[in-house]
C-alpha positions in Angstrom: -224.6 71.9 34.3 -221.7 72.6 31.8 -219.8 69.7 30.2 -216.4 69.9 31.3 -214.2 69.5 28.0 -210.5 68.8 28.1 -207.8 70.1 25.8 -205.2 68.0 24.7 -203.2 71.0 23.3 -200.7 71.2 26.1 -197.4 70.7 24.3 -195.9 74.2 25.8 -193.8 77.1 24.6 -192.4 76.8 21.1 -189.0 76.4 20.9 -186.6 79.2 20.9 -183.1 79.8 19.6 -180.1 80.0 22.4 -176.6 80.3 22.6 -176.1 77.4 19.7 -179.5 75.2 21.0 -183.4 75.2 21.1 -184.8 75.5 24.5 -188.4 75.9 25.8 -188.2 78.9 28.0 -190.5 78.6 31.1 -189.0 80.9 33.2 -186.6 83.9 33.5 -184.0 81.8 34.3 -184.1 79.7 30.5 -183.0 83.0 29.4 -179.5 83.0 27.5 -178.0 85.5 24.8 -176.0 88.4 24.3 -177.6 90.9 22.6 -178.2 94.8 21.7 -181.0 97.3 20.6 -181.8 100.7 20.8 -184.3 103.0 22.8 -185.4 106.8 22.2 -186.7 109.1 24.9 -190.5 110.5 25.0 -189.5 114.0 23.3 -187.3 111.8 21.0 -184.4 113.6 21.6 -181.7 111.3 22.6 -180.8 107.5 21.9 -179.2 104.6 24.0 -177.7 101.2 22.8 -177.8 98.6 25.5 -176.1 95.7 25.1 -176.3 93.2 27.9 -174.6 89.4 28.2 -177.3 87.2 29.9 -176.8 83.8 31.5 -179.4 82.0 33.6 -181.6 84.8 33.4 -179.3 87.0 34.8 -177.2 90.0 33.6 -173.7 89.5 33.7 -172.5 92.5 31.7 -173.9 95.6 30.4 -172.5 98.6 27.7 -174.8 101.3 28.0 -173.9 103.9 25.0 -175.3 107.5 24.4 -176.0 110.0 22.3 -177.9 113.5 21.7 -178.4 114.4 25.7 -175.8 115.5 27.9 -177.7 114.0 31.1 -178.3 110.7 29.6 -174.6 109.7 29.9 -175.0 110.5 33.9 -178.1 107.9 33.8 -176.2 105.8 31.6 -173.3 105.5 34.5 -176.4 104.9 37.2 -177.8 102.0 34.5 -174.3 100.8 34.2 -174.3 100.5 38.6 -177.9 99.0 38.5 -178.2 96.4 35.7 -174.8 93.8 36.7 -176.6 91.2 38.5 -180.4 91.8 37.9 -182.4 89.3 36.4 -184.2 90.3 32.9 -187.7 90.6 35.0 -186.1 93.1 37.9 -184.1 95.0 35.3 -187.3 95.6 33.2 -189.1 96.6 36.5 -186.3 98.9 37.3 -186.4 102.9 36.6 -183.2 103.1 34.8 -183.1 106.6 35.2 -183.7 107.7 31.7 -186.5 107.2 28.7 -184.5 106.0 26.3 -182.4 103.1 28.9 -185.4 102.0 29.8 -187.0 102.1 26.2 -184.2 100.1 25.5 -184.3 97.5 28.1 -187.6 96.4 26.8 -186.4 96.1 23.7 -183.3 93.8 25.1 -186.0 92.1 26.8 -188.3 90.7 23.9 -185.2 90.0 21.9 -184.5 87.2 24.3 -187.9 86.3 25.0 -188.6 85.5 21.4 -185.1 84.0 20.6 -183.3 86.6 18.4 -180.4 87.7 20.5 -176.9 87.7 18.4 -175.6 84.7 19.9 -179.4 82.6 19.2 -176.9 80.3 17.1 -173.5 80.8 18.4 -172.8 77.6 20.5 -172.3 78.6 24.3 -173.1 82.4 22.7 -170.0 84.5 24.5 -168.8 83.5 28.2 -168.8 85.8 30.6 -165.5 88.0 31.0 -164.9 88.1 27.7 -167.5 90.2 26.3 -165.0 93.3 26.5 -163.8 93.5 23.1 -167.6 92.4 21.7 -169.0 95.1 23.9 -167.1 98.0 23.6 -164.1 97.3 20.6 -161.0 98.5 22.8 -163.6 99.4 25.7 -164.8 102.4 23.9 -167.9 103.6 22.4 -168.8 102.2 18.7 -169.3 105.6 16.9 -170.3 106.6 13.6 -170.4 110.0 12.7 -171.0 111.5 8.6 -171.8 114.8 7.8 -172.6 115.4 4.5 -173.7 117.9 2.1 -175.5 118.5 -1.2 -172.7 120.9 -2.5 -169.3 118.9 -1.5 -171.2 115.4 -0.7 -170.0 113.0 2.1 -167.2 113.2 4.6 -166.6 110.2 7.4 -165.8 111.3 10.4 -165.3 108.7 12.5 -166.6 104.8 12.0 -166.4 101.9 13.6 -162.3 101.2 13.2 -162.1 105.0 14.8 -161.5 108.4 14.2 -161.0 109.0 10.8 -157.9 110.9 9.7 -157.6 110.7 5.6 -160.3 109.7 3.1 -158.7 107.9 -0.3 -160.5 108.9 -3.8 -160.6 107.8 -7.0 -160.7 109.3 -10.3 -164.3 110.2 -10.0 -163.7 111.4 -6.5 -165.9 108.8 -5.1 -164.4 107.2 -1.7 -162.5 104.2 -1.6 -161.4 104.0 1.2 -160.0 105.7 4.5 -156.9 106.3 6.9 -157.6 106.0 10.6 -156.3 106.0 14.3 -158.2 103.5 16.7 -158.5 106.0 20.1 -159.2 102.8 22.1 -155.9 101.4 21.0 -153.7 104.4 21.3 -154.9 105.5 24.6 -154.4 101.5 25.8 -150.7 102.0 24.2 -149.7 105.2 26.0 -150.9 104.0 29.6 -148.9 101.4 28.8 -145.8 103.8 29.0 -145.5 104.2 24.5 -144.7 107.7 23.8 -147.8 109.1 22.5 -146.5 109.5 18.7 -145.0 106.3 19.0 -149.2 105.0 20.0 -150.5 107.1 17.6 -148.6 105.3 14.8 -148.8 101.7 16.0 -153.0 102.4 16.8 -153.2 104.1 13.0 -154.6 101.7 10.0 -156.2 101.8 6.4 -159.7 100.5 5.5 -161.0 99.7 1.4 -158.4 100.8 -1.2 -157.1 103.3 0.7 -153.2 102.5 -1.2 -155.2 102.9 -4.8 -156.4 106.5 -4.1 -155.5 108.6 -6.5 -156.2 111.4 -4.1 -156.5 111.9 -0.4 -158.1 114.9 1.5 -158.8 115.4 5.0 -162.8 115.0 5.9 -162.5 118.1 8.7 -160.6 120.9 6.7 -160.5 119.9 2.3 
């Protein structure tokens, strides 16, 4: 007969970071954050960000973003249908149509499980409603696009302020800065009745030392 031995080690799960607090997550529910990652597909041939706003558990809002497969951003509109009101367990059990949601989702997933969501220190991380602007910046994708090349170097195309009109240089042609028009903004401005030159003007800005440049070319055509 085996001598039964007890442990004494029963103190539970470690704390974990949350929305401003440290909690002891037990159950789906004790999950809280907002926060993003990124997912590829098996043949690695397109991405999604997924960024999801979790309280109690539960998903409250979701910005699923796309790029490098045309079909993707069809199961990125299912994902957008399927993920409001799931709990993190049923969304991770849920085919989300597409590799790279789904790769994604997981990633979401032990983000929050472990404690390192964005919002791990922000107190009462970001309530629900008025994730818009966090989520999407004007309710539009966060893009960055640069092509660049050995023989003429970089040129921005469009960054996280938006679509990038002018880039600013200095005397050793090195960029200091840029001139760009916010789409989200200007397409907000003109369905609010602004004539559209009148939107594209108010939804235009400068980023860096743009003003110092001693010369400015376009990124698409110089």
């Amino acid at each position: 007969m085996k001598e039964v031995i007890s442990s004494c080690a029963m103190h539970g799960p470690a704390p974990i970071p949350q929305e401003g607090r440290w909690t002891k997550a037990l159950e789906i529910r004790d999950l809280n954050g907002l926060t993003h990652g990124v997912g590829g597909c098996a043949p690695q041939q397109g991405a999604c960000k997924l960024t999801l706003n979790v309280k109690n558990g539960i998903i409250e809002e979701a910005l699923v973003e796309t790029i490098g497969c045309s079909g993707m951003t069809q199961s990125a509109a299912m994902a957008g249908e399927i993920l409001p009101g799931k709990t993190l367990l049923e969304a991770l059990n849920t085919d989300l149509v597409c590799d790279a949601i789904n790769v994604a989702m997981r990633e979401l997933f032990l983000q929050l499980a472990y404690g390192r969501s964005q919002t791990a220190f922000s107190l009462g991380g970001i309530p629900v409603g008025e994730a818009g602007e966090e989520l999407g910046k004007f309710m539009r994708s966060q893009i960055g696009t640069i092509y660049s090349s050995r023989q003429f170097g970089p040129r921005y195309l469009e960054v996280a302020e938006g679509y990038v009109l002018e880039l600013g240089l200095d005397e050793d042609k090195e960029i200091i800065g840029y001139k760009y028009v916010n789409l989200g903004k200007m397409m907000v401005f003109i369905r609010d009745g602004l004539p559209p030159e009148s939107a594209y003007e108010k939804a235009t800005g400068t980023y860096g030392r743009f003003s110092e440049a001693l010369k400015v070319i376009d990124p698409r055509k110089s």
